[in-house]
Residue frames relative to the residue before (quaternion, step in Angstrom):
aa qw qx qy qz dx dy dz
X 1.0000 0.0000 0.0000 0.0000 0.00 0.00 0.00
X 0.4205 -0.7900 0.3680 0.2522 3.44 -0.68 0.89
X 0.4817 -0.7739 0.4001 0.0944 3.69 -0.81 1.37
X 0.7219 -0.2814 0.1760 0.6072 3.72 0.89 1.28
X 0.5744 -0.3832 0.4798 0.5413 3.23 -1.27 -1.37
X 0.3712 0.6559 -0.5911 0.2872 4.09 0.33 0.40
X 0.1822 -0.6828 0.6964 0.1245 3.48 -0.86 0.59
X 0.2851 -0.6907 0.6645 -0.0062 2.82 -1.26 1.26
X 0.2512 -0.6075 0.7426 0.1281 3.62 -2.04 0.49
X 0.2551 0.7180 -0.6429 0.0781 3.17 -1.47 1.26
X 0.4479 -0.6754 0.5666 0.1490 3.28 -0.53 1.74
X 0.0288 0.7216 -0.6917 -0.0038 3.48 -1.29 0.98
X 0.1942 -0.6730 0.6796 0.2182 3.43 -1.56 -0.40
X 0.0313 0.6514 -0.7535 0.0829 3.20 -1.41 1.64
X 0.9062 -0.1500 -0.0239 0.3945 3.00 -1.74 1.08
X 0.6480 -0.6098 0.1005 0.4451 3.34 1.28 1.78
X 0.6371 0.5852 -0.4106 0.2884 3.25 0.86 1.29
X 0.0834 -0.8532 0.4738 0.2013 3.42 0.19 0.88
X 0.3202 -0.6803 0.6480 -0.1213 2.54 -2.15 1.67
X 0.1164 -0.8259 0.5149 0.1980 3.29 -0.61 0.93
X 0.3350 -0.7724 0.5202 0.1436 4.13 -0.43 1.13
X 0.0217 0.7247 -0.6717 -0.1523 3.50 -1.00 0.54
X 0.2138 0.7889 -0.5301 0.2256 3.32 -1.29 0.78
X 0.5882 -0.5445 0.4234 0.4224 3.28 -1.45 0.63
X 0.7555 0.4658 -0.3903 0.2449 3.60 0.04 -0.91
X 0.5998 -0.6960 0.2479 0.3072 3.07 -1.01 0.49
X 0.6731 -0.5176 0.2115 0.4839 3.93 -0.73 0.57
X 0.6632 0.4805 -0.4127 0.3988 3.68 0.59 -0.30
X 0.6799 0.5436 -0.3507 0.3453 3.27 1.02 -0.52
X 0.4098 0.6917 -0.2819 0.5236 3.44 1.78 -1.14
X 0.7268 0.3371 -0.3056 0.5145 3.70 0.16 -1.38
X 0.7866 0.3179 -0.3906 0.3573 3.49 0.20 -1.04
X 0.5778 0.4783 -0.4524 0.4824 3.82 0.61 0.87
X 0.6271 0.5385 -0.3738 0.4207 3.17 1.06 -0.50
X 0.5515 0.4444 -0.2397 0.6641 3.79 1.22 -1.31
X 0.8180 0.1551 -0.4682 0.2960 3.66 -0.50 0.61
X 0.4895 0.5321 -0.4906 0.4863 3.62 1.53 0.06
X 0.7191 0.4384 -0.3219 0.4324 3.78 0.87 -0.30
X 0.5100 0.5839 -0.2829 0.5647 3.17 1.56 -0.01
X 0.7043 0.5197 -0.1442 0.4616 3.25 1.00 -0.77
X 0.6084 0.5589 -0.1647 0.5389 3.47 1.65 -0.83
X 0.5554 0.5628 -0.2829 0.5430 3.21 1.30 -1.63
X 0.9552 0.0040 -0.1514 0.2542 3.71 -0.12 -1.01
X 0.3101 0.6512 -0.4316 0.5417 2.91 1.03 1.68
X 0.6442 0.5086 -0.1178 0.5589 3.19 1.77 -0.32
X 0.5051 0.6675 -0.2191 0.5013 2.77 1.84 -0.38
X 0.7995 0.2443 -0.1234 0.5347 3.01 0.87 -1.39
X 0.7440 0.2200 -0.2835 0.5637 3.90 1.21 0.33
X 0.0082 0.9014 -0.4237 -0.0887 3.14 0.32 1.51
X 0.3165 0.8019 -0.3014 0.4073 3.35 1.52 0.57
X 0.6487 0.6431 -0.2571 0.3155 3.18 0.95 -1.66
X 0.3484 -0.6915 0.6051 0.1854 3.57 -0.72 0.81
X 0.4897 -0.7038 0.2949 0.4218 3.72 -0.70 0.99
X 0.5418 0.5482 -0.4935 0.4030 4.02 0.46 -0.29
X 0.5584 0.5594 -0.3179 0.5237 3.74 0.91 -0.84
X 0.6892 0.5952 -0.1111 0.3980 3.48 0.60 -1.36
X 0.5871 0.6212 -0.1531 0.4961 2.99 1.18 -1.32
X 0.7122 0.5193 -0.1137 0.4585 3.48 1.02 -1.82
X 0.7167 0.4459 -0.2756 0.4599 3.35 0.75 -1.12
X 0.5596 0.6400 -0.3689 0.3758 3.47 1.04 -0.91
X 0.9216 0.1590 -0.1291 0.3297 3.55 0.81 -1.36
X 0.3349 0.5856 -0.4661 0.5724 2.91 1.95 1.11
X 0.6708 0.3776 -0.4043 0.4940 4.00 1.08 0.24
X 0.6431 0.4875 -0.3953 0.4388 3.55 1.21 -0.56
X 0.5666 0.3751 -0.3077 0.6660 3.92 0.93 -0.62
X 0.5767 0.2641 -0.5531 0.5401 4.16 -0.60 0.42
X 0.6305 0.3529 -0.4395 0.5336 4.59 0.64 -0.67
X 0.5572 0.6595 -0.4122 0.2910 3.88 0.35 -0.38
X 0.7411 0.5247 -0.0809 0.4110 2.57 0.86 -1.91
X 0.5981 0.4609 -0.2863 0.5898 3.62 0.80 -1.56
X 0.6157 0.4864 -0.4793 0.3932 4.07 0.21 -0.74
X 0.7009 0.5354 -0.2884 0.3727 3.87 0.86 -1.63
X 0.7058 0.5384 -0.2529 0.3847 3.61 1.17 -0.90
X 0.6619 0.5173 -0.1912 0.5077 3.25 1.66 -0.77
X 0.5969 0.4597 -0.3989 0.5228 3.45 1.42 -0.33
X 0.6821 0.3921 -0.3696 0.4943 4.01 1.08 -0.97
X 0.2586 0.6739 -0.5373 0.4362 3.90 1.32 0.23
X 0.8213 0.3453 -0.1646 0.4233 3.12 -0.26 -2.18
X 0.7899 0.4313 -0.2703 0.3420 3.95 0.31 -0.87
X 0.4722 0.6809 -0.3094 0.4665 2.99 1.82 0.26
X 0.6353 0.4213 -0.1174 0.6365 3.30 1.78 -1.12
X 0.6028 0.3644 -0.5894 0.3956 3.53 0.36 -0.43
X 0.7176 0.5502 -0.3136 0.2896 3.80 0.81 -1.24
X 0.4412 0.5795 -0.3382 0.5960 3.41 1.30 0.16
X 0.6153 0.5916 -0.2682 0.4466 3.27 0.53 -0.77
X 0.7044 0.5289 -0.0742 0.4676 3.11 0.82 -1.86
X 0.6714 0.4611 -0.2836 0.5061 3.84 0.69 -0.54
């Protein structure tokens, strides 16, 4: 959750690279994006163990934005129905 207007530093580590993030939100949140984009790399590497890491890199956040997306449609899904509901 974001902490006013203070910008914050939080060093992370993704697919053994450390990055340092500035930003409003607060450090737990930073890490807890960082551990699932490396989580996300990790097993995606798994299954292309070929993939140089710029390639890797790509595929990762062409799978994390296709989960974004499918999340945004399923939320204007539900608020579609509640508002149906509502009438």
């Amino acid at each position: 959750m974001s902490e006013g207007n203070k910008k914050q530093r939080t060093t992370v580590s993704i697919y053994g690279q450390q990055y340092t993030i500035v930003g409003k939100e607060s450090s737990s949140h930073v890490v807890r994006v960082a551990e699932y984009v490396d989580h996300k790399m990790r097993e995606i590497k798994n299954s292309n163990p070929y993939l140089d890491t710029t390639k890797l890199a790509v595929l990762t956040s062409i799978n994390l934005v296709d989960e974004h997306l499918k999340l945004l449609e399923k939320l204007k899904e539900y608020e579609n129905e509640e508002n149906e509901k509502d009438r």
